[in-house]
Backbone bond lengths (Angstrom), bond angles and torsions (degrees), N, CA, C in turn:
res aa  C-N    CA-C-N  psi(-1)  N-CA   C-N-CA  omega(-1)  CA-C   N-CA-C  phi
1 X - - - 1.469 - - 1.532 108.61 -
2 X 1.502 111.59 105.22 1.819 114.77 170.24 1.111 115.58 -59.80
3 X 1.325 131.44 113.73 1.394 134.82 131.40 1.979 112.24 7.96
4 X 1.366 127.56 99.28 1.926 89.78 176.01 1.870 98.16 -87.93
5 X 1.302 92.12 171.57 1.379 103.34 177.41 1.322 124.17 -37.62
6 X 1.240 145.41 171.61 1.320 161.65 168.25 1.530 112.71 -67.93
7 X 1.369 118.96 -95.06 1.262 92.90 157.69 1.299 145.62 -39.58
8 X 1.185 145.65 -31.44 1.604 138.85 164.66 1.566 112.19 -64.00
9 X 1.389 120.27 -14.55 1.551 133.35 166.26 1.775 99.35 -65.21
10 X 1.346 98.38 -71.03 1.755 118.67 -167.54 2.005 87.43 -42.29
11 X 1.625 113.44 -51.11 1.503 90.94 -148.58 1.731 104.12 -82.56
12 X 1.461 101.50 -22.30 1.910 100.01 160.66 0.919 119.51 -31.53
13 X 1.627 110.60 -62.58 1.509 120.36 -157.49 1.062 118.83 -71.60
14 X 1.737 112.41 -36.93 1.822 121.51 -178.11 1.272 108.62 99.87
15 X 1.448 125.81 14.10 1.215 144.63 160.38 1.358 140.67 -24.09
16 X 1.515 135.13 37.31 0.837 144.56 -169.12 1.748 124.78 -66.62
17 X 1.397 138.51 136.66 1.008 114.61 156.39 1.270 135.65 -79.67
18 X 1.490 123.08 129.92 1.507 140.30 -175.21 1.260 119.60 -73.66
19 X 1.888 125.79 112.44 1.225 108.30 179.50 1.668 133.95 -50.04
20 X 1.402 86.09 -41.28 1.852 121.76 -172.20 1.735 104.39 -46.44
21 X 1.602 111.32 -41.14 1.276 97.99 -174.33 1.468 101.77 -110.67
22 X 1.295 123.91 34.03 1.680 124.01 150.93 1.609 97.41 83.57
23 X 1.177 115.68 33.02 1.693 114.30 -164.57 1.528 110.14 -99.63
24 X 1.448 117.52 126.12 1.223 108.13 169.96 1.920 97.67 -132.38
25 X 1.296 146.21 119.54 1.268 138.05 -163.83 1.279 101.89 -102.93
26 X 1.709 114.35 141.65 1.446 135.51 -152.38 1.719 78.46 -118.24
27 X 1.553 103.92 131.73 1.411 101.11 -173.10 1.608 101.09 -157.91
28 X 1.290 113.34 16.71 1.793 134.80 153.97 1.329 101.44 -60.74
29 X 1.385 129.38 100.76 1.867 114.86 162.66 1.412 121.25 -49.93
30 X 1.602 114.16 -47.31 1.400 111.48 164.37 1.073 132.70 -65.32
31 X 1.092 134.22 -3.07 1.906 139.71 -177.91 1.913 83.55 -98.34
32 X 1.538 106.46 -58.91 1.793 90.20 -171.03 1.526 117.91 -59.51
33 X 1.222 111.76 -59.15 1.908 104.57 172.52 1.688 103.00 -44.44
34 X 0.827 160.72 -0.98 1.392 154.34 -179.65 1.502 100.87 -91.42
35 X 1.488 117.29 -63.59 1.450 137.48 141.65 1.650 101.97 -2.18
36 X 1.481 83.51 -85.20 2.140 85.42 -172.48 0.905 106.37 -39.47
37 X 1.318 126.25 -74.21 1.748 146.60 174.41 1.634 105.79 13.30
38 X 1.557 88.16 -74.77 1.490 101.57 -161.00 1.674 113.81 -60.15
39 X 1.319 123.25 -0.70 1.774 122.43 161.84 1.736 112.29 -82.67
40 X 1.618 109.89 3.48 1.322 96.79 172.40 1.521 119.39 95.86
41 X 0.913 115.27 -148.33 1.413 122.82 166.74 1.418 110.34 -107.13
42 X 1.303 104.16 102.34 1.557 118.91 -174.32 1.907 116.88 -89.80
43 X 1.403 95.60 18.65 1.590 112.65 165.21 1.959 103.09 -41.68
44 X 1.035 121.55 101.09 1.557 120.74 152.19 1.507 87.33 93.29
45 X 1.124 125.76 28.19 1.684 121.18 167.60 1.330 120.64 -112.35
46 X 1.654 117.06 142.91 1.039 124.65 170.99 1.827 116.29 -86.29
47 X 1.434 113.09 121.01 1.339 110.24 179.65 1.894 123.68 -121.44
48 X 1.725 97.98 133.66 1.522 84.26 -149.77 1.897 86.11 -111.69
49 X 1.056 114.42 128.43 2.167 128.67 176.81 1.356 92.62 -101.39
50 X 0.984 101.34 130.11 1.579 147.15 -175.03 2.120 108.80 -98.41
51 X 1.583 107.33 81.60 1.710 93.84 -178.58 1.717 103.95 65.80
52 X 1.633 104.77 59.11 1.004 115.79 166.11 2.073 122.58 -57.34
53 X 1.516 97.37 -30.73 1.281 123.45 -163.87 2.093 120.26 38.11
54 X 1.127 128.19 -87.78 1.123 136.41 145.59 1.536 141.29 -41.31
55 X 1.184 117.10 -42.51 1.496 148.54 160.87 1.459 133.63 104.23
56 X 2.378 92.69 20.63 1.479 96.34 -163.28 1.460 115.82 -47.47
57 X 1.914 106.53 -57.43 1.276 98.85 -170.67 1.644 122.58 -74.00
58 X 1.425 111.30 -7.33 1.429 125.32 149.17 1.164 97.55 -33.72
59 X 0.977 128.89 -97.40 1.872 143.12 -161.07 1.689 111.11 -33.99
60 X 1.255 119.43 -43.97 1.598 154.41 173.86 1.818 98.40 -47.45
61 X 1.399 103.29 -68.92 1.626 98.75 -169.59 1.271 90.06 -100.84
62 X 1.543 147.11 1.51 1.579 107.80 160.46 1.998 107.15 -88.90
63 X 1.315 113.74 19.85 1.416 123.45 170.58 1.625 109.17 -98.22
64 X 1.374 98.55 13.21 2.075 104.43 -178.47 1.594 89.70 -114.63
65 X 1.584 96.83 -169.31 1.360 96.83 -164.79 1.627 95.48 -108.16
66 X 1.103 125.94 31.69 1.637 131.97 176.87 1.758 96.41 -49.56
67 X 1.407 104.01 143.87 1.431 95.73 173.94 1.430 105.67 -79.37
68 X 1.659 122.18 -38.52 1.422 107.78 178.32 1.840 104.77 -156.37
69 X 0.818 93.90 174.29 1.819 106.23 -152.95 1.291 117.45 -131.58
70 X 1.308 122.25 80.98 1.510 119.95 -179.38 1.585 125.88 -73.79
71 X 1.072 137.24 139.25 1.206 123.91 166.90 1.465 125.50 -140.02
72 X 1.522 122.57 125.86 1.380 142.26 -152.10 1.538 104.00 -91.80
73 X 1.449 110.65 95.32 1.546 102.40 168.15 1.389 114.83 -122.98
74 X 1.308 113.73 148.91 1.324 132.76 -177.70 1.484 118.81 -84.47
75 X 1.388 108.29 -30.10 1.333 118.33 -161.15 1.724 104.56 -100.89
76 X 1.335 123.43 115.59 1.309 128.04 -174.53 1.387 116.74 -59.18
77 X 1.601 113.49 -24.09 1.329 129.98 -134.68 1.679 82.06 -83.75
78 X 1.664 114.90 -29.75 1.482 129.95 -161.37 1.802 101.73 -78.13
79 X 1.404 110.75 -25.32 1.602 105.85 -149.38 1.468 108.69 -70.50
80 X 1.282 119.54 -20.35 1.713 122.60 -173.25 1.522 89.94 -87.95
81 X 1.161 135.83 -38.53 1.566 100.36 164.54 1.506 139.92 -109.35
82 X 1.601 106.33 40.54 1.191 129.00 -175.11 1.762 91.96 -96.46
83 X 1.619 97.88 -77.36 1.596 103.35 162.12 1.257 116.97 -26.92
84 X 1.654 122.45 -62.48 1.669 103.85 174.16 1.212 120.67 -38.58
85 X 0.792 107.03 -39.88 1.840 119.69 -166.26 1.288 108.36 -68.57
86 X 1.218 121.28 -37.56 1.241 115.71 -179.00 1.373 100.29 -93.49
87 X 0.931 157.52 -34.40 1.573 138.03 152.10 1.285 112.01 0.04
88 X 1.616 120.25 -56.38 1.249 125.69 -179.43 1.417 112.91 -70.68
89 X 1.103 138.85 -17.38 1.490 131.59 -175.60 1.543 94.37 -114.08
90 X 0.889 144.31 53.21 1.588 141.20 176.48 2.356 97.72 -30.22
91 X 0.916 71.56 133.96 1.930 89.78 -177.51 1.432 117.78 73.58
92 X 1.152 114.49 -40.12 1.549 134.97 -154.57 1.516 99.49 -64.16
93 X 1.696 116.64 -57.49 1.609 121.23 -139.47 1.931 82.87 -110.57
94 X 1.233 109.80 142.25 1.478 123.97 -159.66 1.422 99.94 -142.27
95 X 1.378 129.36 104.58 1.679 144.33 -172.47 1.770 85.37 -93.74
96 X 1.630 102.76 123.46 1.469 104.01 162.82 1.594 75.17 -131.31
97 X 1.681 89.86 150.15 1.637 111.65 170.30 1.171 110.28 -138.86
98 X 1.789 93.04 95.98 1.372 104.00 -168.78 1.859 98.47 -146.31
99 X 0.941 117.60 148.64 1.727 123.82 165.51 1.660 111.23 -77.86
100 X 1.563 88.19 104.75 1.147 98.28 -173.47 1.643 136.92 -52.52
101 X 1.505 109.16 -5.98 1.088 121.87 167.75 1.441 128.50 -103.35
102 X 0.938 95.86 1.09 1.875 105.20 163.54 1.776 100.53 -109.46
103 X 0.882 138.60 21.46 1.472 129.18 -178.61 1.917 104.80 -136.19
104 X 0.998 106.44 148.43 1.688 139.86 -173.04 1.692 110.58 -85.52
105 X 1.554 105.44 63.94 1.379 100.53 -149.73 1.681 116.52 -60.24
106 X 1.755 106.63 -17.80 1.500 127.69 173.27 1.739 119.74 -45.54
107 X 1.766 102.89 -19.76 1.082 118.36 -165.90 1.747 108.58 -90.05
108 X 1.389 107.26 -9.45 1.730 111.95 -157.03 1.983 94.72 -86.06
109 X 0.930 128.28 -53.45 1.404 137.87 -175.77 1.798 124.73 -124.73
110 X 0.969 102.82 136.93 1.566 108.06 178.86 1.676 118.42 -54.24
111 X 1.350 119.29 170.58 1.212 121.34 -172.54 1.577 95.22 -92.97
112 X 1.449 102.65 175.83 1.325 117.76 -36.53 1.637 134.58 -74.05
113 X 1.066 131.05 135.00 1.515 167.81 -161.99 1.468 117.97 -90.56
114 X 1.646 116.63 128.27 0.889 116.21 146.94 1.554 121.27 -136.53
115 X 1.212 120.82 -170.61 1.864 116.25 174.40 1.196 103.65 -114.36
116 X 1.013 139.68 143.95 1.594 113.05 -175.75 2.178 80.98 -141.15
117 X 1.521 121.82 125.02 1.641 99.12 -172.80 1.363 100.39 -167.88
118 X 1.574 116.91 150.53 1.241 109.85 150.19 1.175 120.90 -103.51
119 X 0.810 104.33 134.21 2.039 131.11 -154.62 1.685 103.57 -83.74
120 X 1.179 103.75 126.13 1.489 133.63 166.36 2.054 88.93 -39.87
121 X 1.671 128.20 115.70 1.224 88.73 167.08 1.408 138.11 -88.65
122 X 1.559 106.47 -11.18 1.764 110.64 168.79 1.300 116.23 -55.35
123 X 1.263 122.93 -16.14 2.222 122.74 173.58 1.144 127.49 -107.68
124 X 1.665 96.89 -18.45 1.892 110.37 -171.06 1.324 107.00 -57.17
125 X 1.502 124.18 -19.07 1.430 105.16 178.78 1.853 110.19 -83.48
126 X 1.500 107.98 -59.77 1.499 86.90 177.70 2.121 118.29 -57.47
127 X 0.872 100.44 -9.83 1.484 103.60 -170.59 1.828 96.56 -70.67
128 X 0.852 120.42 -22.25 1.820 117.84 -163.00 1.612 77.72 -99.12
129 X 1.628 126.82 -66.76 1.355 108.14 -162.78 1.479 115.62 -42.98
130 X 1.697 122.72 -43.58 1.504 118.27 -162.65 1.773 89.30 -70.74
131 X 1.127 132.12 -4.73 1.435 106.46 174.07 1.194 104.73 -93.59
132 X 1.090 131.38 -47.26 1.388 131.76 -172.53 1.410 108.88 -33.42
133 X 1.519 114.76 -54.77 1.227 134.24 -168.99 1.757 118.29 -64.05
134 X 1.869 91.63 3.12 1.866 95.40 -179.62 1.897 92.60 -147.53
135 X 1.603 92.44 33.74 1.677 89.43 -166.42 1.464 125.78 -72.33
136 X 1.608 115.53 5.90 1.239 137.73 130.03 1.921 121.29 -18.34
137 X 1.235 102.85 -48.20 1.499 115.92 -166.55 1.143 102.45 -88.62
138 X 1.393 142.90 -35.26 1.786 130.55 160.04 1.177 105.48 -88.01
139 X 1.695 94.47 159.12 1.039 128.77 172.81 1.553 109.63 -85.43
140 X 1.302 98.68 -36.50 1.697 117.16 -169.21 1.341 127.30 -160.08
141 X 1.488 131.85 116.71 1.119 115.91 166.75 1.467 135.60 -121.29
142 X 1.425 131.50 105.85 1.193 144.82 -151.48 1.783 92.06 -93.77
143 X 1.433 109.84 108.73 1.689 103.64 175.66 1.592 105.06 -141.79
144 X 1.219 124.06 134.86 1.516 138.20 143.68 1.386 130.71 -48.22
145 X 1.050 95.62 126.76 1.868 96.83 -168.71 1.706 97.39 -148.18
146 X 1.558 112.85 156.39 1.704 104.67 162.92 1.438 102.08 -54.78
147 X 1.478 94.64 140.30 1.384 121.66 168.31 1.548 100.45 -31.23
148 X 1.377 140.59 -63.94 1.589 143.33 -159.36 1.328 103.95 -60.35
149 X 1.428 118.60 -22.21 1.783 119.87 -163.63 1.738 96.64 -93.87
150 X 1.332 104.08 -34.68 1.190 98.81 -170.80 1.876 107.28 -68.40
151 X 1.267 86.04 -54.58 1.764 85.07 174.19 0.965 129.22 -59.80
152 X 1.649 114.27 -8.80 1.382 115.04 -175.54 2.095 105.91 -99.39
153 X 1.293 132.00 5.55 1.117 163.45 -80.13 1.848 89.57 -173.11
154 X 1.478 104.16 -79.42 0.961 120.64 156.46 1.962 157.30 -100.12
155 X 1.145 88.13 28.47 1.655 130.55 -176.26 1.363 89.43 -66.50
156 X 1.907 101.06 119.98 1.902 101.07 154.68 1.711 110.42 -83.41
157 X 0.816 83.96 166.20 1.622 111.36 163.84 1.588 110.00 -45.46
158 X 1.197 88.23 137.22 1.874 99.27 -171.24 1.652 122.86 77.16
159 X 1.318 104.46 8.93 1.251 98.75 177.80 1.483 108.75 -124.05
160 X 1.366 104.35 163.34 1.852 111.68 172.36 1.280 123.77 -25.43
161 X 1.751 102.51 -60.20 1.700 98.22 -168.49 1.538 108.89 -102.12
162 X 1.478 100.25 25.01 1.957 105.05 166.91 1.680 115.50 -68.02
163 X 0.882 129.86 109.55 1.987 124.60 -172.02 1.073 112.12 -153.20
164 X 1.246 138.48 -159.73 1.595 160.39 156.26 1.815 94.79 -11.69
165 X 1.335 87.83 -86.48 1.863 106.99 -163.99 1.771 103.06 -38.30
166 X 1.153 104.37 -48.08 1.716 107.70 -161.77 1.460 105.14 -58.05
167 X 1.847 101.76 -52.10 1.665 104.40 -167.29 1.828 101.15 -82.35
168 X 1.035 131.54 -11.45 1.671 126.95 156.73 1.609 119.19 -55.97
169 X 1.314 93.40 -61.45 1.678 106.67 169.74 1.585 126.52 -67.98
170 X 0.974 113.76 -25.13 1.617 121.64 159.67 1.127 135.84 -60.19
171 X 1.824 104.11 -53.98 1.180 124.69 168.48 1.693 113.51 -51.74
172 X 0.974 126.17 -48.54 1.191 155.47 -170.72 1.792 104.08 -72.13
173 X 1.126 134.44 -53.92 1.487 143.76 -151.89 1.291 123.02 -159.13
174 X 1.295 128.86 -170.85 1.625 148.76 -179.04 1.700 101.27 -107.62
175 X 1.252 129.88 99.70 1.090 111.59 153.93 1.231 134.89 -89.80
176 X 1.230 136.55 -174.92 1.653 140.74 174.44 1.620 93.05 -178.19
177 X 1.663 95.44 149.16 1.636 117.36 154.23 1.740 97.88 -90.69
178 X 1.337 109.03 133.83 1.635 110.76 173.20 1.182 112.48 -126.91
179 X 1.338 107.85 -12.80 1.946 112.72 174.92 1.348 107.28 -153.68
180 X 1.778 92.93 137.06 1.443 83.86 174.99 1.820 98.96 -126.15
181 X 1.348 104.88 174.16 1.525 89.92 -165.19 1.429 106.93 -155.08
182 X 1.376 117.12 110.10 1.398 113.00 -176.03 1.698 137.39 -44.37
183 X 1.039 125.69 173.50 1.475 102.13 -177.77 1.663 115.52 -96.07
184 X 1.379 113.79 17.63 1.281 115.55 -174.10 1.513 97.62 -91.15
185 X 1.114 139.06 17.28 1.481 125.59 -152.67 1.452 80.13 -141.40
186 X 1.110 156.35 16.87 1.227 154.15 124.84 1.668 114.66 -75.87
187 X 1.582 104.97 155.67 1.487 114.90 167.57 2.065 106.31 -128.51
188 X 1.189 111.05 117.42 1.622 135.80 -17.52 1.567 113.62 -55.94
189 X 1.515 115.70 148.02 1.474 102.52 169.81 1.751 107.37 -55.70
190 X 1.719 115.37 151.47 1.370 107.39 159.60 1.419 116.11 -94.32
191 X 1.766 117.88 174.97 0.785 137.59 172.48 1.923 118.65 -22.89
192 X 1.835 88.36 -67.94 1.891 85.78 -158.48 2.105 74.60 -114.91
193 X 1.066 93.64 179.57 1.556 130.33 165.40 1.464 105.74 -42.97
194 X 1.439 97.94 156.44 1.950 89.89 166.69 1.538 102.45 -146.31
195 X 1.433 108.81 -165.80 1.721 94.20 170.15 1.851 75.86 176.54
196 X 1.504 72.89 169.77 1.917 91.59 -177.27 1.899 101.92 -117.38
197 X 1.308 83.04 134.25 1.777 97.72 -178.09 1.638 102.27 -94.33
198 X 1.109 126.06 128.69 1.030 140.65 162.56 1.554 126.42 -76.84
199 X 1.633 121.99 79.92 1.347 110.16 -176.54 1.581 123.52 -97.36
200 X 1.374 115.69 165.79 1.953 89.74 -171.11 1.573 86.33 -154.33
201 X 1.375 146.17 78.71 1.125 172.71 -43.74 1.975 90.62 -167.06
202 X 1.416 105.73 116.73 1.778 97.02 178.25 1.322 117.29 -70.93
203 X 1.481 110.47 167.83 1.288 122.62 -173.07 1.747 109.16 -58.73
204 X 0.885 107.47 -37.93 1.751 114.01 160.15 1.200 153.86 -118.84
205 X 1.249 121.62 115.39 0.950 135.16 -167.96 1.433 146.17 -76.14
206 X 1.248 148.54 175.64 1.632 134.28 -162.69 1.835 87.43 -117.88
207 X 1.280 100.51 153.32 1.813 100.11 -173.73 1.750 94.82 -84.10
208 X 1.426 118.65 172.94 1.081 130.67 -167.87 1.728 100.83 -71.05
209 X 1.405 106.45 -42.78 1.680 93.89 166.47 1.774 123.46 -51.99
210 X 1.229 90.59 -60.93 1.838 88.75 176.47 1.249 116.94 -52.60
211 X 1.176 122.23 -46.51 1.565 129.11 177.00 1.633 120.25 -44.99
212 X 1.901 98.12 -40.13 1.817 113.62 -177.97 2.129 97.95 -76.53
213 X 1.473 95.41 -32.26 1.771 101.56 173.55 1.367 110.48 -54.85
214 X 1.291 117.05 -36.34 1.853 114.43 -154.60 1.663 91.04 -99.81
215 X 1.305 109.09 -1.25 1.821 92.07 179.78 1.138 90.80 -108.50
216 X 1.346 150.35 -1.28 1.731 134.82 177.69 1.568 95.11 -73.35
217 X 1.729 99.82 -60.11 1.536 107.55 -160.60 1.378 104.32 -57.80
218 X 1.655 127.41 -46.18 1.518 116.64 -169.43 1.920 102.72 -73.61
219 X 1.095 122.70 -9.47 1.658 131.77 -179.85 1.492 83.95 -83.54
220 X 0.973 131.88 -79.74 1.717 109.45 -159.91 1.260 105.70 -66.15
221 X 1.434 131.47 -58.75 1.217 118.39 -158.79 1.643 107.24 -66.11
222 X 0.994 157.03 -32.91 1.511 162.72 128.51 1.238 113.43 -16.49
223 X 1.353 126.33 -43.24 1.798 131.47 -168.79 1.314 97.92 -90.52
224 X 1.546 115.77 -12.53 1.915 106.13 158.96 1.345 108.02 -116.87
225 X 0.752 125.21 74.10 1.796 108.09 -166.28 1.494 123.10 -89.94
226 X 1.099 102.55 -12.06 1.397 122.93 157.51 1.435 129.26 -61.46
227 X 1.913 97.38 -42.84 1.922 93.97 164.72 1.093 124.39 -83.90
228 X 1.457 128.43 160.87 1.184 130.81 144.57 1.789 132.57 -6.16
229 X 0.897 123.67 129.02 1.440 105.39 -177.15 1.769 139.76 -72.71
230 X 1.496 81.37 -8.06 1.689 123.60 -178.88 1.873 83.90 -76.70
231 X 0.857 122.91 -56.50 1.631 127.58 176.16 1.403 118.73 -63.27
232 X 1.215 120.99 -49.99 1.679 125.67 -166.29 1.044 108.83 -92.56
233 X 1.936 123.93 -5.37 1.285 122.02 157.29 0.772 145.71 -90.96
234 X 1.915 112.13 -1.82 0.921 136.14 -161.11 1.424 135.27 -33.73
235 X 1.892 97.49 -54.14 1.629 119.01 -177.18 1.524 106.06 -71.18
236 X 1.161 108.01 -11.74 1.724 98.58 -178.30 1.905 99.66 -103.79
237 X 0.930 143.37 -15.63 1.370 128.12 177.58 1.572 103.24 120.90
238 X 1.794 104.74 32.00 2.080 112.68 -163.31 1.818 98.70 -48.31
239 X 1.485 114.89 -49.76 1.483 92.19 -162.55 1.537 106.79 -57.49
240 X 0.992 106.07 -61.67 1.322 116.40 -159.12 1.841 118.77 -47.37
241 X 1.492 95.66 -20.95 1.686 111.02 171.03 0.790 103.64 -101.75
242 X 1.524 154.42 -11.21 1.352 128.13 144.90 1.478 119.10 -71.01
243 X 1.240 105.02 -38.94 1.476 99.39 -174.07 2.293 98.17 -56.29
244 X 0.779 111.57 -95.19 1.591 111.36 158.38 1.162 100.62 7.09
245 X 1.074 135.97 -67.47 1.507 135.85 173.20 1.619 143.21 -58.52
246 X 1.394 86.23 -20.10 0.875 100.37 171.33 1.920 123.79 88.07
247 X 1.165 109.35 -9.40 1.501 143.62 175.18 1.162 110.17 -80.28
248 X 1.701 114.24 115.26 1.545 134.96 165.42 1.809 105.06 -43.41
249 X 1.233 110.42 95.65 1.740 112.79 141.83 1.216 115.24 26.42
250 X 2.010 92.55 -92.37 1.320 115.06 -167.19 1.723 118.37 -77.05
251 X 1.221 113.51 36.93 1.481 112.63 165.75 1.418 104.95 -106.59
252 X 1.500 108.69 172.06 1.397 116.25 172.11 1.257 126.49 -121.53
253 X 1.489 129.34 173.73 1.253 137.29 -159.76 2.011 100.85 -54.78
254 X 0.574 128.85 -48.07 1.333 135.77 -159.08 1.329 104.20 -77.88
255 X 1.473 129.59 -45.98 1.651 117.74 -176.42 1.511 109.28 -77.79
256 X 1.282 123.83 -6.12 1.272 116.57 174.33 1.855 118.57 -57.53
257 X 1.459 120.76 167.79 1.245 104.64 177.50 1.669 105.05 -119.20
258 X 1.179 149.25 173.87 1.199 156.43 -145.89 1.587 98.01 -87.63
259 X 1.309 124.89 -48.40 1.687 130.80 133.79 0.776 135.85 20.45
260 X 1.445 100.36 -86.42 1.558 142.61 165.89 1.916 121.79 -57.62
261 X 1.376 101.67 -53.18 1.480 109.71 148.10 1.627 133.73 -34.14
262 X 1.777 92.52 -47.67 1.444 92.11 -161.49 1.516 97.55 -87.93
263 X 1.636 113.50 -24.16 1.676 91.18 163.31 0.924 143.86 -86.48
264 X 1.405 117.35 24.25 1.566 134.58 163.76 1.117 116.82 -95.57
265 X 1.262 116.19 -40.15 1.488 112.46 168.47 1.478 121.60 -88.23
266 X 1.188 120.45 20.40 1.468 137.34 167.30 1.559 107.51 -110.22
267 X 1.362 141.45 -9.28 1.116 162.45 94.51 1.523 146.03 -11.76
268 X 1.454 83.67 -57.35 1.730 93.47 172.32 1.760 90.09 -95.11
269 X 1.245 152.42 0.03 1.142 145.26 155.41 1.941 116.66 -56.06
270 X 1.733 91.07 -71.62 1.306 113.27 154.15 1.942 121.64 -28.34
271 X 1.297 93.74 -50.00 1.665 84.82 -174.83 1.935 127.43 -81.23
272 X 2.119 90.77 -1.80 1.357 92.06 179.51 0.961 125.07 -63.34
């Protein structure tokens, strides 16, 4: 039984993309296997897509050797040809219909795990933090984001899009941009550029307390970033954790290094 094409699936179904849920569908076979690619050799891995919608890059990593392939959709309109789809992979392809941000995605398949997705973009940002925050549970996460998130994702120190996201995700993992991908290769094309960040999460991790520590300090000091840090730390006890830290006052959120972060919020943990 052939697989039929992608599009002649999309125009069965009535498949449209939805502004409301941030949807733009990647439906290039060669841009998505590139996509897969980047989880490696997915021999004996569980892989979980994030707003599969259509199922291009669905189709992409159930063409790897993943043992099985979950995918989280929100949109009902998608589920009669998600299910088709899995007709063709008998065991393998796994329809959860669930909102991906109220659900425990660590919970869908055994280790070891990765997400491999292009990301809804109105959620992709809290959607990467709640993983980060269990980044213990992948092995790997290969995700699409606008081009600006991604760079901002992976932004050093001293630059524009260095903030919140970078020193969370740093602290936490290895990042890289590994693809970037124009917007013509979507249907509808979007607005700006996009690209997929490549994260790969270290062998150790910060406990869920330290982790809730390093988002106060990078939330204030970031939500002023313009003041002083002696200023933007204020509500949490800033002099006194920099001084402890060993960190000049008068610097700001941005020249700090991820380092430097984590001993403040190993600090401001300490001082609860």
């Amino acid at each position: 039984m052939s697989l039929p094409p992608l599009r002649d699936t999309i125009q069965i179904h009535g498949l449209d993309a939805k502004k409301s849920l941030g949807q733009h569908f990647l439906l290039d076979p060669g841009i998505c296997a590139r996509i897969a690619g980047l989880g490696g050799d997915l021999t004996g891995r569980s892989v979980i897509e994030i707003g599969p919608g259509p199922g291009g890059l669905t189709r992409a990593l159930l063409d790897t050797p993943a043992t099985r392939v979950d995918v989280v959709e929100i949109d009902e309109r998608a589920w009669p040809l998600l299910d088709e789809l899995a007709t063709y992979y008998p065991g393998r392809l796994h329809v959860v219909r669930e909102d991906a941000l109220k659900l425990d995605a660590s919970t869908l398949a055994p280790a070891p795990r990765q997400i491999i997705a292009n990301l809804p973009y109105n959620v992709a940002t809290p959607l990467l933090v709640g993983w980060l925050r269990q980044a213990v549970q992948w092995e790997r996460l290969s995700l699409m984001f606008q081009l600006e998130v991604a760079e901002r994702i992976c932004a050093e120190p001293g630059s524009s899009a260095y903030g919140r996201l970078a020193v969370l995700a740093q602290w936490c993992a290895t990042c890289s941009v590994a693809l970037r991908i124009p917007p013509g290769a979507f249907s509808p094309p979007p607005k700006v550029h996009s690209a997929v960040a490549v994260i790969i999460p270290h062998a150790e991790q910060p406990s869920p307390q330290l982790f809730r520590a390093m988002e106060q300090v990078t939330a204030a000091a970031f939500g002023q970033r313009r003041k002083m840090l002696r200023s933007s730390l204020k509500s949490i006890g800033g002099e006194r954790l920099l001084e402890k830290a060993g960190i000049e006052p008068t610097r700001r959120a941005e020249t700090l290094s991820v380092a430097e972060f984590a001993r403040l919020a190993e600090l401001n943990l300490a001082s609860r």
